[in-house]
C-alpha positions in Angstrom: 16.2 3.7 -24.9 14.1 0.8 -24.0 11.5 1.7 -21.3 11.3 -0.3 -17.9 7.5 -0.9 -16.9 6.0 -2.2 -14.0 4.9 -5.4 -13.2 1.3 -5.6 -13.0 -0.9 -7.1 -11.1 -4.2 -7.1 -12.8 -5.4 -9.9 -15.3 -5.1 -9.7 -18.6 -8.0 -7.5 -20.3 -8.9 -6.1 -23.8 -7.9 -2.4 -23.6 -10.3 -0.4 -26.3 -8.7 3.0 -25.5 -7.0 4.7 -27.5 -7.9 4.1 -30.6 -4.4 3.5 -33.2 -3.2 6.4 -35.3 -4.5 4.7 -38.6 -8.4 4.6 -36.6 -8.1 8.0 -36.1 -6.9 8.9 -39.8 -10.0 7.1 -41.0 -12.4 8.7 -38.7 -11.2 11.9 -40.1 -11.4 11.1 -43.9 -14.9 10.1 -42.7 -16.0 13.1 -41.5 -14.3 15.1 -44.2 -16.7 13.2 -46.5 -19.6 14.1 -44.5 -18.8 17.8 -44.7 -18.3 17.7 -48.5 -20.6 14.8 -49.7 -24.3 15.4 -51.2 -26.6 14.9 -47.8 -29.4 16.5 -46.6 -27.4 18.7 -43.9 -25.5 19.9 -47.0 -28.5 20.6 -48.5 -29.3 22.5 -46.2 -26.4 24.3 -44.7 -23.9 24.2 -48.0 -21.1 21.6 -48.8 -17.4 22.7 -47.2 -14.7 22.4 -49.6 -12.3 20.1 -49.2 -9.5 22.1 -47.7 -11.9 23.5 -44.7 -13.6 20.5 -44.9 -10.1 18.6 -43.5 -9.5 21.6 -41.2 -12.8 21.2 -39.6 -12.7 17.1 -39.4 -9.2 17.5 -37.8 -10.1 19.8 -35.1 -13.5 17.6 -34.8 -11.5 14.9 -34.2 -9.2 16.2 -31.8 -11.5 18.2 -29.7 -13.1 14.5 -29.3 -9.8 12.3 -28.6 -8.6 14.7 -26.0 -12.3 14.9 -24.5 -12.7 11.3 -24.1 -9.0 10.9 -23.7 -9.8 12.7 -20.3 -12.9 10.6 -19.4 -9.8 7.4 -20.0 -7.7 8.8 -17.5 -10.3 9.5 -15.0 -11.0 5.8 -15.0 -7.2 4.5 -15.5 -8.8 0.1 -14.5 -11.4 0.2 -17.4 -11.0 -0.9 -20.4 -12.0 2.1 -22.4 -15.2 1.7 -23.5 -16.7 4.8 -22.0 -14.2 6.7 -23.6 -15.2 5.2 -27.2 -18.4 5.8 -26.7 -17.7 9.4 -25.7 -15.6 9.5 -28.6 -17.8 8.7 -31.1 -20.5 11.3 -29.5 -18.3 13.9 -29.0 -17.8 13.7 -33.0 -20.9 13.6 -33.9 -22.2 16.7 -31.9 -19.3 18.8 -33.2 -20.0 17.6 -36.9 -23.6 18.7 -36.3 -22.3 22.2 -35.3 -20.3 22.5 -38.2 -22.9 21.5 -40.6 -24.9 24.5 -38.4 -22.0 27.1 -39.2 -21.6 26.6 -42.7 -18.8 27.3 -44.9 -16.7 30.6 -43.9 -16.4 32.9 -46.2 -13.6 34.0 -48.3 -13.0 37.2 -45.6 -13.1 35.3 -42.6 -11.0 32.5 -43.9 -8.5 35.1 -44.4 -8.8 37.0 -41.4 -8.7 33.7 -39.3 -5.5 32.5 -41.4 -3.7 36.2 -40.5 -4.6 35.9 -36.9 -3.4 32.5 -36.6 -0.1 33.6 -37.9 0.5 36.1 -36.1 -0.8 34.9 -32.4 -0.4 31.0 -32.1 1.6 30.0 -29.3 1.5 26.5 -29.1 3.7 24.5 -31.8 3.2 21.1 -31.7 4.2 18.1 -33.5 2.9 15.3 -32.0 -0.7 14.8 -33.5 0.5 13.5 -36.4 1.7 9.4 -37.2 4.6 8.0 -34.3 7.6 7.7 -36.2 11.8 8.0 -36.3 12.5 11.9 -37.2 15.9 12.6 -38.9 17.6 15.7 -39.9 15.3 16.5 -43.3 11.8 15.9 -41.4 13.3 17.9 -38.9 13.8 21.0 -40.9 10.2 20.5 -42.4 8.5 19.7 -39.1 10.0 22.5 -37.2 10.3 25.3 -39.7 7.6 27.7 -38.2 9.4 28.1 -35.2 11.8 29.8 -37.5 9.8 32.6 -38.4 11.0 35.8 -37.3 8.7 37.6 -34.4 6.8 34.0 -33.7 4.7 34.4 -30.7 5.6 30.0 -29.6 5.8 29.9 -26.3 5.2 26.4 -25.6 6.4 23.4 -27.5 5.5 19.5 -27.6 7.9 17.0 -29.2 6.1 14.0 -28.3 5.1 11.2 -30.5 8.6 11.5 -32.4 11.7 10.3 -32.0 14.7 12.3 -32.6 17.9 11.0 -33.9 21.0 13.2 -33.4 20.4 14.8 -37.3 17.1 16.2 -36.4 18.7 16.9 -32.6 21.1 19.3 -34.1 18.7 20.8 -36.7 16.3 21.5 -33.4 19.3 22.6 -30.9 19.6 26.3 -32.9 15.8 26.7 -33.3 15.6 26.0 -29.4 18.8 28.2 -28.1 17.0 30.9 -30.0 13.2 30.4 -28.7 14.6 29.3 -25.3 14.1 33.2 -23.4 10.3 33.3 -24.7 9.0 29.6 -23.9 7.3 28.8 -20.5 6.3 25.2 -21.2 8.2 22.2 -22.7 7.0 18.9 -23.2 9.7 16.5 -24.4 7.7 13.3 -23.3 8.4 9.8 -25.3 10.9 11.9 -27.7 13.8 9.2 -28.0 11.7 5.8 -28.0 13.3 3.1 -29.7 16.8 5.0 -29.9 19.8 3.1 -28.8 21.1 4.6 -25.4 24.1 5.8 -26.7 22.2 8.1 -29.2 19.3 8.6 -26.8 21.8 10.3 -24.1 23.2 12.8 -26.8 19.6 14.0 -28.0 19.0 14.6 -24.6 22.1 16.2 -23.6 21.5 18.3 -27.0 18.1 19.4 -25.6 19.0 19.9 -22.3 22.3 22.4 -23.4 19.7 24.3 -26.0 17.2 25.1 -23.2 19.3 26.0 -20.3 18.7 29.1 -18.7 14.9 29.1 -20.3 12.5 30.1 -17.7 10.0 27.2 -17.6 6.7 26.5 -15.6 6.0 23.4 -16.9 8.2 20.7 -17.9 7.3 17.2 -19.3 9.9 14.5 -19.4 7.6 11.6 -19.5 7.7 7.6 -21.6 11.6 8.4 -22.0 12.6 5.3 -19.8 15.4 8.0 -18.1 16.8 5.8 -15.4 19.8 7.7 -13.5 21.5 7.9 -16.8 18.5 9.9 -18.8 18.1 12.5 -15.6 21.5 13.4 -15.6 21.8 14.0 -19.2 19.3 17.0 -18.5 21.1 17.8 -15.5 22.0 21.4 -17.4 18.9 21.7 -18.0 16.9 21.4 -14.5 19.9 23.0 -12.6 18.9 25.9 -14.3 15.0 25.4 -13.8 14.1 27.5 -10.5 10.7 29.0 -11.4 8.6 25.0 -12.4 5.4 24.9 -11.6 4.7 21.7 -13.1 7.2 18.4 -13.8 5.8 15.3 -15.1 8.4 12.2 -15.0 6.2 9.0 -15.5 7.1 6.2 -17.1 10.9 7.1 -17.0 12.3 4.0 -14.7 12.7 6.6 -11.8 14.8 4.5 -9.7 16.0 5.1 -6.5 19.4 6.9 -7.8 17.4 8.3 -10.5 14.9 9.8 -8.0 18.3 10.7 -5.7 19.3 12.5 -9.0 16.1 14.5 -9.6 16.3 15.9 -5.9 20.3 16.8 -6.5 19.7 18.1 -9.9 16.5 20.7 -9.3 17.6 24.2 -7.3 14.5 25.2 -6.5 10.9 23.7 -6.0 9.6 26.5 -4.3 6.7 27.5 -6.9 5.9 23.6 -7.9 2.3 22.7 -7.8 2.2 20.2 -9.9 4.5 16.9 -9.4 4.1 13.2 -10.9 6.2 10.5 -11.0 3.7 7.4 -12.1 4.4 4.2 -13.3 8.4 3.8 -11.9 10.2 1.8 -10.2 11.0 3.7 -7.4 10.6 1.5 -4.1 10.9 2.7 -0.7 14.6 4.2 -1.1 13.5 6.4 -4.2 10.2 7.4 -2.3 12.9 8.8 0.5 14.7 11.0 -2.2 11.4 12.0 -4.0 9.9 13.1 -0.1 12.7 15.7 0.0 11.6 17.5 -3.1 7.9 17.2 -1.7 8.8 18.4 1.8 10.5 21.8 -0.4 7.3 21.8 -2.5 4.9 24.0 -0.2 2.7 25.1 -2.9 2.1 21.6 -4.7 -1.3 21.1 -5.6 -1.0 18.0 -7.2 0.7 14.9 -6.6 1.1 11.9 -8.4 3.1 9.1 -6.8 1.4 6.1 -8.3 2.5 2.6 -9.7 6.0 3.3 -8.3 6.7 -0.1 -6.2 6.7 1.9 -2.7 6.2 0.1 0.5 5.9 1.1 4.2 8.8 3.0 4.6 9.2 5.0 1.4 4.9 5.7 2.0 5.7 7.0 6.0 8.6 9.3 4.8 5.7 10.5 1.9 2.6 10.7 4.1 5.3 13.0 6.5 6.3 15.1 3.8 3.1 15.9 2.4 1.7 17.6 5.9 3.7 20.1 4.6 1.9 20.5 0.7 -1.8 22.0 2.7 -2.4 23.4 -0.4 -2.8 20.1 -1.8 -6.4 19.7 -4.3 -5.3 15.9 -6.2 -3.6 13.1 -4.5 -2.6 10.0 -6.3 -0.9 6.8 -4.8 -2.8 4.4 -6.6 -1.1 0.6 -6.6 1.9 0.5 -4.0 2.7 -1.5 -1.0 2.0 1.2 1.5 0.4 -1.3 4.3 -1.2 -0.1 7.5 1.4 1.7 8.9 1.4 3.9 6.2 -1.9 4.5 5.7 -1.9 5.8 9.2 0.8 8.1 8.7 -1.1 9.4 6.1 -4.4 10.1 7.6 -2.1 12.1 10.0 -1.2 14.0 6.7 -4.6 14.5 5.5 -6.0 16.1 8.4 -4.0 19.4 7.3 -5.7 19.6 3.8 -8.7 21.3 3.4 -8.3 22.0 -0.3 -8.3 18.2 -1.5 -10.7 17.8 -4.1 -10.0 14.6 -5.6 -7.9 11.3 -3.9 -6.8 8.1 -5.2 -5.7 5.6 -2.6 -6.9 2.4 -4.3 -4.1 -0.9 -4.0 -2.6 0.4 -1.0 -3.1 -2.6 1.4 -4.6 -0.4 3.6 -6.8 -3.1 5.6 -9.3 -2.0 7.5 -6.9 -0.1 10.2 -5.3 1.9 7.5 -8.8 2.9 5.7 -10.9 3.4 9.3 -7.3 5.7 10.1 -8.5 7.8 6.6 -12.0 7.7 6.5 -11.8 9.6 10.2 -9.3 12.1 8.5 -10.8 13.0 5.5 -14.3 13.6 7.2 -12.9 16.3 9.7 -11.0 17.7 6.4 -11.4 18.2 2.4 -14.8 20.1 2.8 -15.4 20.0 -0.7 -13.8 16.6 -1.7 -15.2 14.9 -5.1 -13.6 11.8 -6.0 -12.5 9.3 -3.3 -10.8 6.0 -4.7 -9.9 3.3 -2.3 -10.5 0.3 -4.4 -9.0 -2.9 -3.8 -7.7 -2.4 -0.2 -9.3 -6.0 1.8 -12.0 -3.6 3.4 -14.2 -5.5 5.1 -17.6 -4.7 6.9 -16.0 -3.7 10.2 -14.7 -0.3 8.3 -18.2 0.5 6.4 -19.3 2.7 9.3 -16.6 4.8 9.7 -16.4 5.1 5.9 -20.3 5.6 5.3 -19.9 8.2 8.4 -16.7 10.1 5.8 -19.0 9.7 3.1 -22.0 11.3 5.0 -19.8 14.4 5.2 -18.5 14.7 1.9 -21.6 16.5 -0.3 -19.7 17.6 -2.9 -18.9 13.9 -4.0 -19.2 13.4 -7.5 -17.7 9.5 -7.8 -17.2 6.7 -4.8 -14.6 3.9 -6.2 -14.9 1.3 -3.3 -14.4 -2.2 -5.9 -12.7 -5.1 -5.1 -12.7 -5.2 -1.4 -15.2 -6.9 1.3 -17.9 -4.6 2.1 -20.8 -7.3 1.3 -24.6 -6.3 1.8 -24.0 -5.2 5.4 -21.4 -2.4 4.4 -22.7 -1.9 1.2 -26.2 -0.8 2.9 -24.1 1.7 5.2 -22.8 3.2 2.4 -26.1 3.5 0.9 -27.3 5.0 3.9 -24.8 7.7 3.9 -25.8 8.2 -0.2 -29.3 8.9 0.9 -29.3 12.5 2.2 -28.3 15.4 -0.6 -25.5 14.5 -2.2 -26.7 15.8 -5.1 -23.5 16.0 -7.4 -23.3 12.6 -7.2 -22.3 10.7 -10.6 -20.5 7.4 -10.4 -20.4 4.8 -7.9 -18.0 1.6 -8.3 -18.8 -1.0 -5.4 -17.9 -4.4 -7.9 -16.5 -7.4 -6.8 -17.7 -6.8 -3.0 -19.5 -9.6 -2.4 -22.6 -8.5 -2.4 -26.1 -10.0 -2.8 -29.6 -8.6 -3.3 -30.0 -6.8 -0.4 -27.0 -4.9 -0.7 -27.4 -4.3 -5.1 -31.3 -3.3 -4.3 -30.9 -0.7 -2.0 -27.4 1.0 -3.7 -29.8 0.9 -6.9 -32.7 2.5 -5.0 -30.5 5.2 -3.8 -28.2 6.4 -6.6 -31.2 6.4 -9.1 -32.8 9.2 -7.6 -29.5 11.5 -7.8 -30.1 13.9 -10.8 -27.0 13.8 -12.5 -26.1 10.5 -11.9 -24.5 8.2 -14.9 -23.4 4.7 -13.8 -23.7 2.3 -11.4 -21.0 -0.5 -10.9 -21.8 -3.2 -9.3 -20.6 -6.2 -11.5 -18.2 -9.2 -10.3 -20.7 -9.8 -7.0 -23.0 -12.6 -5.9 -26.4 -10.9 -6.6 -29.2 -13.8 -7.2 -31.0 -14.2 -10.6 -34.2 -12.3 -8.8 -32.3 -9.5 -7.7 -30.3 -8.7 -10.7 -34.0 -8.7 -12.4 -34.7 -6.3 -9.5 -31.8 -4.0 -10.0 -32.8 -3.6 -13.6 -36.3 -3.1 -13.2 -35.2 -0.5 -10.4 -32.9 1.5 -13.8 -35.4 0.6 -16.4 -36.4 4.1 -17.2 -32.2 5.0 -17.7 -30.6 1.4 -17.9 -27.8 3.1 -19.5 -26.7 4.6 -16.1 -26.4 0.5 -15.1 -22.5 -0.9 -16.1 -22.7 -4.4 -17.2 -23.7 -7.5 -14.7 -21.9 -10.4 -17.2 -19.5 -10.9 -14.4 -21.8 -11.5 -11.9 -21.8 -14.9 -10.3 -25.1 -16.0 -8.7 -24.4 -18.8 -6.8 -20.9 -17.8 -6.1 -20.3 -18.8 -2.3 -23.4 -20.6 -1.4 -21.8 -23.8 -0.2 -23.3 -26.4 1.1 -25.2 -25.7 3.9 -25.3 -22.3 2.9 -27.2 -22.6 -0.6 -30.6 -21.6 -0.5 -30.0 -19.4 2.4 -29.2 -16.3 0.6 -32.8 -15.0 0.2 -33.8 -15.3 3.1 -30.6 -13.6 5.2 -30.7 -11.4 2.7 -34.4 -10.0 3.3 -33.6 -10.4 7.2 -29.9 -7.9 6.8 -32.1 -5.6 5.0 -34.9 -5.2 7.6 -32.3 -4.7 10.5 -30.1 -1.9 8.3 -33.7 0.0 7.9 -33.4 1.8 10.8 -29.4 2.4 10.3 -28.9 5.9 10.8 -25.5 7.4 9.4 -24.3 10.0 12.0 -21.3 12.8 10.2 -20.4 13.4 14.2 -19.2 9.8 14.8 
């Protein structure tokens, strides 16, 4: 079916993450020549043939992609160069360790075959190139879970698309597996089928897994609409015991999402829930609150990209006073406004588990992120990622957020970028960085309008955390001097300083104002010396 995205509203950008299938494939033959080529860690250590050699490089490679393919969805707005880089040193450490190990020999390579055999429980299919399946693939691709007395008890389809041959070559396989599997993913599974087709594979599925008891489903990148959800309708009526459903990407609309809620018995034991990247809106957001509001033991939520406004974010906010078990929020890019980042702070203040939360393109304002910032101080003791990037914060918030912030010494990464802090706020903040916060790793204040002051004294304070590993403070107004000043402050670890190429020196000194800069600067700084960040305000 053809998928329905989002409109976006960020500028156009080179995305270097992830890498294409055919990268990968050449990143493997590479490292399968290091294992087996003449070097001197062969010399050393011995040369791999060429079938463990290719074992090796595969996992290598994977144990890599899915490693830095974590550090990528941790930072959703870059464009993947940490991940790359992550990548490539990922690879090289775990081709070191298997230069260390050696070849097996003949025994264990045996023993390891027999126990793999007899005690793998993951068949998956999706590693390999994305491509159309028919019925012959089918029977080749899925022939292990055949085997008499297989141990499979959760499956992944993705990354292949299934015309009705190979549907009905997998519909027996699964009817027979269906009373020992507890996790199906069937994400992106029908792309590029036409919607006729599409809706049979999936009512195929959906009859061949009924009655299965599930805790994890995955129905992702299969652009669903109200159509695709009710195609599985046998299958999620007879779901009572999910603990985790993914739908992203699917064109949740607002019957889709009315659909979901009709179609699921039972969300009792849920604790994990996301619906990102759909077009949703307020009147979906009003169906999707239901299941939330049955959904006492959700721990994480996922709600993001999905076109809500003020309503649908109220009825959410409301629903999830209900989830206090709650450890990861997401809401990242709607229209929730102030009113419902009000109603939402009201939420908060019931969650004491909340470890990580993504409020970024909300439209918050500085009502709506003063409402949150009091909230999440008097809760989520042992919060470690806040995100409330691009939310037209200004410097009449920073002390109730620096005051949060203060609180929170378990924080491991701060994303306040593209709002209005400027060196005033940005100095708060810095002033609430100051005592312990030990943990601390990343800190994203870009595109804040900041000048020296404000750069000098983040830099002077995050430096000095021990495990700390960037610094974002790109897209701001920092002078010539105090970008020279910022570096010389990381010179001993410049790699734990993102890039300054968008940096704009003389961006608004106008007129009268140009030439100023320095000067207010050096006075803002000497009055926010004696700025003392109190966690009781």
């Amino acid at each position: 079916m053809d998928s329905t995205t989002n409109s976006q509203r960020r500028p156009f950008s080179i995305k270097l993450w992830p890498p294409s299938e055919s990268t990968r494939q050449v990143l493997v033959q590479r490292l399968t020549n290091n294992l087996t080529s003449n070097s001197i860690f062969t010399q050393k250590y011995g040369t791999l043939e060429k079938e463990e050699a290719e074992e090796n490089a595969k996992k290598i490679e994977d144990v890599a992609f899915n490693t830095a393919n974590e550090q990528y969805d941790r930072e959703p707005d870059g464009d993947g160069g940490a991940a790359v880089q992550l990548y490539a040193k990922e690879c090289s450490k775990l081709l070191l360790e298997v230069f260390k190990r050696g070849p097996a020999a003949k025994e264990e390579k045996e023993l390891a075959s027999e126990k793999d055999a007899s005690s793998e429980t993951f068949f998956d299919i999706s590693k390999g190139q994305r491509a159309f399946i028919e019925a012959e693939e089918a029977e080749n691709l899925l022939r292990l879970l055949k085997e008499p007395g297989n141990c499979y008890t959760k499956i992944c389809f993705s990354n292949r698309s299934f015309g009705l041959g190979a549907a009905r070559v997998a519909e027996p396989i699964l009817v027979s597996l269906k009373n020992q599997l507890k996790e199906a993913d069937l994400s992106d599974f029908i792309a590029g089928r036409p919607e006729a087709e599409a809706l049979e594979v999936m009512n195929i599925f959906s009859a061949a897994l009924e009655g299965s008891v599930l805790k994890s489903l995955n129905l992702s990148n299969n652009a669903l609409g109200e159509k695709g959800v009710r195609a599985f309708g046998t299958l999620l009526k007879s779901q009572s015991c999910l603990e985790e459903l993914y739908l992203m990407n699917d064109g949740i609309s607002e019957e889709a999402a009315r659909a979901v809620c009709e179609l699921i018995p039972s969300t009792e034991k849920l604790k994990v829930l996301h619906f990102h990247n759909n077009m949703t809106g307020d009147e979906g957001a009003l169906a999707i609150s239901d299941v939330v509001k049955l959904s006492p033991l959700l721990e994480d939520f996922r709600c993001s990209s999905t076109r809500v406004g003020s309503e649908g974010g109220v009825a959410l906010s409301e629903a999830l006073e209900s989830c206090t078990h709650l450890k990861k929020l997401d809401l990242r890019d709607n229209m929730f406004g102030v009113e419902a980042g009000v109603a939402l702070s009201k939420a908060l203040l019931k969650h004491l588990d909340l470890v990580e939360v993504y409020l970024s393109y909300l439209n918050l304002e500085d009502e709506g992120a003063i409402a949150l910032a009091n909230a999440l101080k008097e809760s989520a003791p042992s919060l470690e990622v806040l995100e409330m990037a691009g939310n037209d914060i200004t410097v009449d918030a920073s002390p109730r957020l620096a005051a949060c912030i203060a609180a929170k010494q378990h924080l491991t990464k701060l994303n306040l970028a593209e709002n209005e802090l400027k060196d005033e706020g940005t100095i708060q903040i810095s002033k609430a960085l100051e005592e312990g916060h030990t943990l601390l790793k990343e800190v994203n204040i870009s595109t804040n309008f900041i000048r020296r002051a404000g750069a000098r004294h983040l830099a002077q304070v995050v430096v000095q955390k021990p495990g700390f590993t960037l610094l974002n403070i790109n897209g701001n107004i920092i002078s010539d001097d105090g970008i020279d000043e910022v570096k010389a402050i990381f010179k001993k670890s410049p790699d734990m300083l993102g890039s300054l190429d968008e940096n704009e020196p003389e961006g608004g000194d106008d007129d009268e104002e140009s030439g100023e800069g320095e000067v207010n600067e050096d006075e803002l700084e000497s009055k926010m010396k004696n700025l003392e960040v109190s966690q009781e305000e």
